[in-house]
TORSE-773289 format. One line per field, with one value per residue (C-alpha): x, y, z; residue number from 1. Coordinates in steps of 0.1 Angstrom, whole numbers, padded with zeros to 4 digits. Example, Ala and Ser with C-alpha at 12.3 -4.5 7.8 and 13.67 -1.06 7.14 Angstrom:
TORSE-773289
xx	[0123 | 0137]
yy	[-0045 | -0011]
zz	[0078 | 0071]
num	[1 | 2]
***
This chain:
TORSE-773289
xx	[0107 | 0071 | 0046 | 0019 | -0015 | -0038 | -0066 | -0098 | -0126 | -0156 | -0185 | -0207 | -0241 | -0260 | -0239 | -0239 | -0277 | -0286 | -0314 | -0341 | -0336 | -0330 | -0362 | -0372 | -0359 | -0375 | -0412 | -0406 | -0398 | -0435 | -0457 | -0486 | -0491 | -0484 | -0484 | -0473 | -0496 | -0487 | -0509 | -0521 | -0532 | -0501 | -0480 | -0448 | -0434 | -0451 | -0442 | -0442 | -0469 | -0494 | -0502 | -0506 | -0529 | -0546 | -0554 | -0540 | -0515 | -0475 | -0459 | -0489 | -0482 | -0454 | -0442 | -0466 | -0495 | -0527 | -0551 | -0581 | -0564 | -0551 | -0589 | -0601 | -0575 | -0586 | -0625 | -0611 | -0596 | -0632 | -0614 | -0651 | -0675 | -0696 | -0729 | -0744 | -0724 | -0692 | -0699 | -0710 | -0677 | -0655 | -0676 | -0670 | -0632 | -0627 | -0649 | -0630 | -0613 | -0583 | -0577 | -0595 | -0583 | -0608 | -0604 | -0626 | -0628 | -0637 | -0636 | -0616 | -0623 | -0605 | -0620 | -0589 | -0603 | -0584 | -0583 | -0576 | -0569 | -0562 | -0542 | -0531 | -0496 | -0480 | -0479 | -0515 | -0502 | -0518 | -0509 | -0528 | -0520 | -0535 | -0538 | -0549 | -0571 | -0584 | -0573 | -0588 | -0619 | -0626 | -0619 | -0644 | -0670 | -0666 | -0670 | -0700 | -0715 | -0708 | -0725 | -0756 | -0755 | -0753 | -0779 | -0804 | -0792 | -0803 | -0836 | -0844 | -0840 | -0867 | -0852 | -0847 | -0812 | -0792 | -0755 | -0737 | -0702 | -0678 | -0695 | -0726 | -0737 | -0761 | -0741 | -0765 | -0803 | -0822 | -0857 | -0877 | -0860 | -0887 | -0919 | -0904 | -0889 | -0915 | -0890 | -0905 | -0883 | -0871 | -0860 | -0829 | -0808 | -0772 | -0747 | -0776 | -0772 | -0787 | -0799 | -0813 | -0837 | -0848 | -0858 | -0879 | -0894 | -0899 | -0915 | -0934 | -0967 | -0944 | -0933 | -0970 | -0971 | -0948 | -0930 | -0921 | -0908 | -0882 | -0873 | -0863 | -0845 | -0828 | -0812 | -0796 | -0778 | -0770 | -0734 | -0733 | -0697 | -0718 | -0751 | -0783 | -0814 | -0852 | -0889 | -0916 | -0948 | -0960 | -0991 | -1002 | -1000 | -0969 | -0941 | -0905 | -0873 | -0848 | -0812 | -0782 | -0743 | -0713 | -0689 | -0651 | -0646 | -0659 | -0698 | -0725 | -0759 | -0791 | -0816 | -0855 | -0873 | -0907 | -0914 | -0956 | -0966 | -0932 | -0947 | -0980 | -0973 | -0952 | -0982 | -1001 | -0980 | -0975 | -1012 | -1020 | -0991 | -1006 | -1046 | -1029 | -1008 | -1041 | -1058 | -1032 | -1034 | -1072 | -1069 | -1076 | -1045 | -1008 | -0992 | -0956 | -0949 | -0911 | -0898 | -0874 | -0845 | -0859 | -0859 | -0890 | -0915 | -0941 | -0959 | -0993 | -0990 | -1009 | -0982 | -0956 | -0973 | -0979 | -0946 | -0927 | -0908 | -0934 | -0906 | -0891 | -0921 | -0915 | -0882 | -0889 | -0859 | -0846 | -0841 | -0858 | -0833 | -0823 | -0860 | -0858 | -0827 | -0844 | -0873 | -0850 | -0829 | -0865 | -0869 | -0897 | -0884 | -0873 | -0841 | -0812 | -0806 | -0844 | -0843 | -0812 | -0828 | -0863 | -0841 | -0821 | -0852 | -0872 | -0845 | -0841 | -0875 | -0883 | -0905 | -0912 | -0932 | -0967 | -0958 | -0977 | -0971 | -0981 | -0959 | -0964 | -0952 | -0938 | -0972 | -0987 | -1007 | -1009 | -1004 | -1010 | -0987 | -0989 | -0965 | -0974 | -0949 | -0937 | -0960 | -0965 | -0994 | -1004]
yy	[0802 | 0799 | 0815 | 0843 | 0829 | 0836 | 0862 | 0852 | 0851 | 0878 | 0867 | 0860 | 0883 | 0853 | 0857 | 0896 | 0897 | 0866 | 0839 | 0863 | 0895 | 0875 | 0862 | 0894 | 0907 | 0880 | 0889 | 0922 | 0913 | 0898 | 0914 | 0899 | 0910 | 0882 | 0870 | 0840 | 0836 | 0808 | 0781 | 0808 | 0836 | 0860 | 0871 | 0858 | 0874 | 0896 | 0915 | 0960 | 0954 | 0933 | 0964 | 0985 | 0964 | 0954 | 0990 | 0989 | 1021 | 1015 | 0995 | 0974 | 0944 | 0933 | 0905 | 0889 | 0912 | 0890 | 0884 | 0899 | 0932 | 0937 | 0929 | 0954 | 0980 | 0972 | 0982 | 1015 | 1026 | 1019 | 0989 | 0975 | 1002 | 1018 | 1002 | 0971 | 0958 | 0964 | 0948 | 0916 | 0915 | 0919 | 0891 | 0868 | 0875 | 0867 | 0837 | 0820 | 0785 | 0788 | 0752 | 0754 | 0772 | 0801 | 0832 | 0866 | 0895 | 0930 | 0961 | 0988 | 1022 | 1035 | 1016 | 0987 | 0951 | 0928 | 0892 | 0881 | 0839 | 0825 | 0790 | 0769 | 0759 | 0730 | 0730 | 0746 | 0781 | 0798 | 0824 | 0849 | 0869 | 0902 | 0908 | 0937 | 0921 | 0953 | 0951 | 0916 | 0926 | 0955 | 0934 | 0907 | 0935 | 0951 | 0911 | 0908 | 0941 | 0937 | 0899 | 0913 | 0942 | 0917 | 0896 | 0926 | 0935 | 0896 | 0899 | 0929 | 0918 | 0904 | 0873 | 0845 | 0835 | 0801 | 0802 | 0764 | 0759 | 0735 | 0702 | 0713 | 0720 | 0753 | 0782 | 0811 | 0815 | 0846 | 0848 | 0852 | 0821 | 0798 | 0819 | 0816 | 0781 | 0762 | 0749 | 0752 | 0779 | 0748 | 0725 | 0755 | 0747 | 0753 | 0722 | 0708 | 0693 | 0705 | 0671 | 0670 | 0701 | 0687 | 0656 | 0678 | 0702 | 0664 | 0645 | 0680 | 0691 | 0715 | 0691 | 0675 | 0671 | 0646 | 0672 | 0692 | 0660 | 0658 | 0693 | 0686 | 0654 | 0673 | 0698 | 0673 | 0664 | 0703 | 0709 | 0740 | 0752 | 0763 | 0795 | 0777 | 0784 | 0775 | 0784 | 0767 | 0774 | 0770 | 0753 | 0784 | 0798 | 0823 | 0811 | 0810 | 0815 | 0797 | 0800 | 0787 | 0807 | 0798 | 0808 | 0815 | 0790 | 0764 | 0764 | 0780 | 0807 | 0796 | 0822 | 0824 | 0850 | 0857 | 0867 | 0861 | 0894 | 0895 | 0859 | 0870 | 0900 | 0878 | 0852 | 0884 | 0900 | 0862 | 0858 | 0897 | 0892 | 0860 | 0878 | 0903 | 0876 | 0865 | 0892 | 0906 | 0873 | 0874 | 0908 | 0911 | 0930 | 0923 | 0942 | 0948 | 0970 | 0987 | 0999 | 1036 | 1013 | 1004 | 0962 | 0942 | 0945 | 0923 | 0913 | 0889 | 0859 | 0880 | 0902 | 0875 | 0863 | 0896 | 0907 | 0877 | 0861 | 0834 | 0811 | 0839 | 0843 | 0858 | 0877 | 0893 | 0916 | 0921 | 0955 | 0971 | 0968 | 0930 | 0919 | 0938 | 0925 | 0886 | 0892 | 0905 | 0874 | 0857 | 0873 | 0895 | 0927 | 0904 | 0904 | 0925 | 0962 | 0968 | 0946 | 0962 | 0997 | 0988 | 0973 | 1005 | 1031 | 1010 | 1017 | 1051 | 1055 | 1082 | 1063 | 1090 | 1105 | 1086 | 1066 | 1047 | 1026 | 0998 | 0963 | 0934 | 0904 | 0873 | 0859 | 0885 | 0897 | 0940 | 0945 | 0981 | 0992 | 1025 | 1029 | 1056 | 1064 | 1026 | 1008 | 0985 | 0973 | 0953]
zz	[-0467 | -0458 | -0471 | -0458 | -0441 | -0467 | -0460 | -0446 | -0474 | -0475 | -0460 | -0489 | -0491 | -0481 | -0447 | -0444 | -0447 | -0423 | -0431 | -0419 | -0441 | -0472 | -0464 | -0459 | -0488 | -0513 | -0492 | -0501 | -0538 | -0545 | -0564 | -0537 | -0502 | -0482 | -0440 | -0422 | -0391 | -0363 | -0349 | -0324 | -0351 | -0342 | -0376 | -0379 | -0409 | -0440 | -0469 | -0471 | -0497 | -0474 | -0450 | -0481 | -0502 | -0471 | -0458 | -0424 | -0413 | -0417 | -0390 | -0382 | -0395 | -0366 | -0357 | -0327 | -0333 | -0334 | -0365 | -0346 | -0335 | -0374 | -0388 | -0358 | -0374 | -0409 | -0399 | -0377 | -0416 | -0432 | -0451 | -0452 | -0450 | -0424 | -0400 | -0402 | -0432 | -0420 | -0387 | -0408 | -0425 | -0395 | -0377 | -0409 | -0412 | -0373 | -0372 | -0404 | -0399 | -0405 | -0411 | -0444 | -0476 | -0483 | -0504 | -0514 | -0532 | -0519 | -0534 | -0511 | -0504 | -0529 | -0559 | -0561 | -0560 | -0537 | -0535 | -0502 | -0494 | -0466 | -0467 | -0439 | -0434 | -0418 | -0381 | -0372 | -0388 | -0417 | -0450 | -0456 | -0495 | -0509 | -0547 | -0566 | -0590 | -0600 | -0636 | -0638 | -0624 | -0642 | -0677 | -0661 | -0656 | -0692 | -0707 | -0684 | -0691 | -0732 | -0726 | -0711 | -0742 | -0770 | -0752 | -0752 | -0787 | -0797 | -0779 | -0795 | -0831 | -0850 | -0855 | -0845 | -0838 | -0825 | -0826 | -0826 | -0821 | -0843 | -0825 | -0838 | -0799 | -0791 | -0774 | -0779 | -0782 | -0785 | -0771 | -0805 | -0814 | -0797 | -0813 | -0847 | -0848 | -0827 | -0802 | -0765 | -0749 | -0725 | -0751 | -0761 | -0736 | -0742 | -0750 | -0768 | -0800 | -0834 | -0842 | -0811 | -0811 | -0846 | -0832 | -0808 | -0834 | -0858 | -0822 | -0822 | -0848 | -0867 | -0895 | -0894 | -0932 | -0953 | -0970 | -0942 | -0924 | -0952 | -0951 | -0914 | -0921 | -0950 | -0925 | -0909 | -0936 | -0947 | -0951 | -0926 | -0941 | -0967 | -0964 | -0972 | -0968 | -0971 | -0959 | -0942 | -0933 | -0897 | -0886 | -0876 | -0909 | -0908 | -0937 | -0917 | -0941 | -0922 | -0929 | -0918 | -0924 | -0916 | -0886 | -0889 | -0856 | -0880 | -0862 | -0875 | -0876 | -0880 | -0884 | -0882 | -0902 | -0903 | -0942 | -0942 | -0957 | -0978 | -0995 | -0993 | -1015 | -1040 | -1040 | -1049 | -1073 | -1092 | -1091 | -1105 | -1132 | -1141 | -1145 | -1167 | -1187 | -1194 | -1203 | -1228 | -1242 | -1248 | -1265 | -1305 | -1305 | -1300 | -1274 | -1263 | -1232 | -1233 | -1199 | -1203 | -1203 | -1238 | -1220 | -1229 | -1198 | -1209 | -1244 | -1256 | -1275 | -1304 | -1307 | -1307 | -1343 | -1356 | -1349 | -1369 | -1336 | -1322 | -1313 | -1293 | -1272 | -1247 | -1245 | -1215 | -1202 | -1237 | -1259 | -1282 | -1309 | -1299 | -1306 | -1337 | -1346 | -1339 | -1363 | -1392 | -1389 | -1391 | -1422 | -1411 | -1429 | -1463 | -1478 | -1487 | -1483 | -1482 | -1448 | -1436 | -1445 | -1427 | -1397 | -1394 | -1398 | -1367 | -1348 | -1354 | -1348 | -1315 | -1296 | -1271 | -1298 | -1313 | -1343 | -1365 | -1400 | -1415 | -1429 | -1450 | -1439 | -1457 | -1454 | -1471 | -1444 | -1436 | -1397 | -1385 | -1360 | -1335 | -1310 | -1281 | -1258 | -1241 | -1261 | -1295 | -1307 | -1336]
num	[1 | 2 | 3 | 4 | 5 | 6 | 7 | 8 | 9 | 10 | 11 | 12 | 13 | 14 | 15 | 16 | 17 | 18 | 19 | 20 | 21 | 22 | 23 | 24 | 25 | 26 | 27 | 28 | 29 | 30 | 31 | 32 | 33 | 34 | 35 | 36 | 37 | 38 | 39 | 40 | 41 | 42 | 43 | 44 | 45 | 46 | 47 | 48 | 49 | 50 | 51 | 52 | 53 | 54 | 55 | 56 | 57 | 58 | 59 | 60 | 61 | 62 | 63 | 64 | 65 | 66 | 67 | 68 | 69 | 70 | 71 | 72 | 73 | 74 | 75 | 76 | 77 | 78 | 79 | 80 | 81 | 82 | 83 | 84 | 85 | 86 | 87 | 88 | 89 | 90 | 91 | 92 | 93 | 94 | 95 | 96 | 97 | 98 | 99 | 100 | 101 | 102 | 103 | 104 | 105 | 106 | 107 | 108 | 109 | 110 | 111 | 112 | 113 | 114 | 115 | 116 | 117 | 118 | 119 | 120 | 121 | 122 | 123 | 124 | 125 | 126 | 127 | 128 | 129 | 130 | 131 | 132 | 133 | 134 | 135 | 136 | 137 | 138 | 139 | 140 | 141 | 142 | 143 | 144 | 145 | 146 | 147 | 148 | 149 | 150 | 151 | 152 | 153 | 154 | 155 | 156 | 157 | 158 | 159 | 160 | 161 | 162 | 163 | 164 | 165 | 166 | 167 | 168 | 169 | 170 | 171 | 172 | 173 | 174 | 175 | 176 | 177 | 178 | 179 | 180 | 181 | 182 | 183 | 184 | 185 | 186 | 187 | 188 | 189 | 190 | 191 | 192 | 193 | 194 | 195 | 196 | 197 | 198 | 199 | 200 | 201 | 202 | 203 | 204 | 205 | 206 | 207 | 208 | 209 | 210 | 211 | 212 | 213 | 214 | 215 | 216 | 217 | 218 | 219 | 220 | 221 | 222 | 223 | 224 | 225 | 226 | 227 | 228 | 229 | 230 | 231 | 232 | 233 | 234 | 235 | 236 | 237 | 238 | 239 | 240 | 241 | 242 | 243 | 244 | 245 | 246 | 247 | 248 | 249 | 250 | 251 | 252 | 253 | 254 | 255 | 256 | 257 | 258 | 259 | 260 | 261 | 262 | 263 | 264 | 265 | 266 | 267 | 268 | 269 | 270 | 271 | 272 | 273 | 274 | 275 | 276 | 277 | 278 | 279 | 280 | 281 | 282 | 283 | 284 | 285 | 286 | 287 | 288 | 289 | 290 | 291 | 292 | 293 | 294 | 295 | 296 | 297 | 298 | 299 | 300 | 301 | 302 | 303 | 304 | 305 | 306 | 307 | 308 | 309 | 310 | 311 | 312 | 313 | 314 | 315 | 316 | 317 | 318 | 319 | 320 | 321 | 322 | 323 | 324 | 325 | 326 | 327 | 328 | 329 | 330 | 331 | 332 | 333 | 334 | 335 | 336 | 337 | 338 | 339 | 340 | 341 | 342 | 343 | 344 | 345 | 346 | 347 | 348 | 349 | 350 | 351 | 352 | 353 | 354 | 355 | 356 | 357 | 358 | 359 | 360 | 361 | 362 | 363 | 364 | 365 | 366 | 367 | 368 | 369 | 370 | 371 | 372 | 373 | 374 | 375 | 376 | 377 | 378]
***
């Protein structure tokens, strides 16, 4: 008994949709417009998305229709604009070679960016893909337009600021950065070095004097993982603090600061403190001066003796009832629960009201002491 002929097998899909659609199909699944031209500049094959991403009307892109007549189409949609500049871009598209990869970016009429390239293919023919790059393009436009921001913010600040990266090399300058520092505004050029634009400002008169010579060959030994800072004077007499911080990509900030009038007034201010200093100390009297926080502001070397606590001198920032606590242990009140009760009535004393009372020291001497509102005197 023989058995049945066994049923012919199903043509597999492969078969059913023929080499053409299933290139057809895989076209059509790209995410890219995309068109196979011949040697001759007729299309060949391309994808649904091409004729939408390239702006021409449904149907257009068939098979034998010439490159010119489709860029013609493109310009009759207003793909490229109106007048002169339209004209311009149609006569560039139709005078491209072909035999040479070239690609561009436009912006359509309806605000999508498209890349379009155009790539030969073996045997004289050529590929020509559309992509919406819109998304790309407007993130490139947002970095560009926050670049340009922080670069205005930088030459708007009244400091100078150079940003290096982890090799130490310059990736940001702002324009205050050559007034401050004394670099010439053409020696900050990025990718340079840090030891290289201090061997500028050192071949420069900036570090004219010994000391300021060592102060630049200091900082480039500075360990920059690490804020430091210090100032300079310029030869044309403004003081500079310079500092340098840290960056968490492992480079670092260096910063120029103009702080003339800030020392200036601190010069001031020492050399004023130091005239008064003096002055107190050339009284007859001695004199202590008690801010509201009941802290030692300033006191003469007069009162100092007077007041028992000359090895003390001066206890500048202290309190009231610490400084009177130093000269009992010095022995100034005596001994015992008279010392103790002396100690303990000072303290109680109001001092926002006028006081005045005489002690006897150890030495036998009588001091007369008034205290208005602040203030001790001997």
């Amino acid at each position: 008994m023989t058995e049945p002929p066994a049923a012919p097998q199903a043509a597999s899909g492969e078969a059913v949709i023929g080499e053409e659609g299933l290139a057809q199909l895989m076209l059509d699944s790209m995410r890219h417009g995309i068109a196979l031209f011949d040697s001759e500049g007729r299309l060949v094959i391309a994808n649904r998305l091409a004729s939408r991403i390239a702006g021409l009307d449904p149907g257009m892109l068939r098979r034998g229709e010439h490159i010119a007549t489709l860029i013609h189409a493109q310009a009759a949609n207003g793909e490229f604009g109106q007048g002169e500049d339209a004209a311009a871009i149609v006569s560039r598209a139709l005078a491209l070679d072909r035999r040479r990869p070239s690609s561009l970016t436009r912006r359509r009429p309806d605000g999508t960016v498209v890349e379009v390239a155009s790539t030969p293919a073996p045997g004289g023919g050529f590929v020509v893909t559309f992509s919406d790059v819109t998304a790309h393009a407007e993130a490139e436009a947002a970095l560009r337009d926050q670049a340009e921001m922080l670069h205005a913010t930088l030459d708007n600040l009244r400091h100078g600021i150079l940003v290096f990266g982890p090799d130490a090399r310059l990736r940001l300058a702002n324009a205050l950065t050559a007034d401050l520092s004394g670099l010439p505004p053409a020696a900050l050029q990025l990718g340079r070095s840090h030891a290289e634009l201090v061997s500028d400002l050192l071949a420069s008169a900036e570090f004219a004097s010994p000391e300021d010579r060592a102060t630049a060959l200091q900082a480039l030994g500075t360990e920059r993982s690490q804020s430091s800072s210090y100032t300079r004077t310029r030869p044309d007499g403004r003081i500079i603090e310079v500092r340098s911080d840290p960056t968490p990509d492992g480079g670092f900030i260096i910063t120029h600061v103009e702080v003339t009038r800030q020392a200036q007034a601190e010069a001031a201010a020492r050399r004023q403190a130091a005239q008064m200093q003096a002055m107190q100390d050339h009284m007859r009297h001695g004199i202590a001066y008690y801010g509201p926080d009941r802290r030692l502001i300033t006191m003469n070397r007069l009162a100092g003796r007077l007041s028992g606590v000359p090895k003390h001198y001066p206890l500048f920032g202290a309190l009231f009832e610490d400084v009177v606590d130093s000269q009992a242990g010095d022995g100034v009140f005596g001994a015992g629960a008279a010392a103790a009760a002396e100690v303990a009535r000072i303290k109680a004393l109001d001092r926002r009201q006028p006081i005045r009372y005489q002690r006897t020291n150890p030495a036998g001497e009588v001091t007369s002491i008034t205290s208005p509102a602040g203030l001790v005197r001997w």
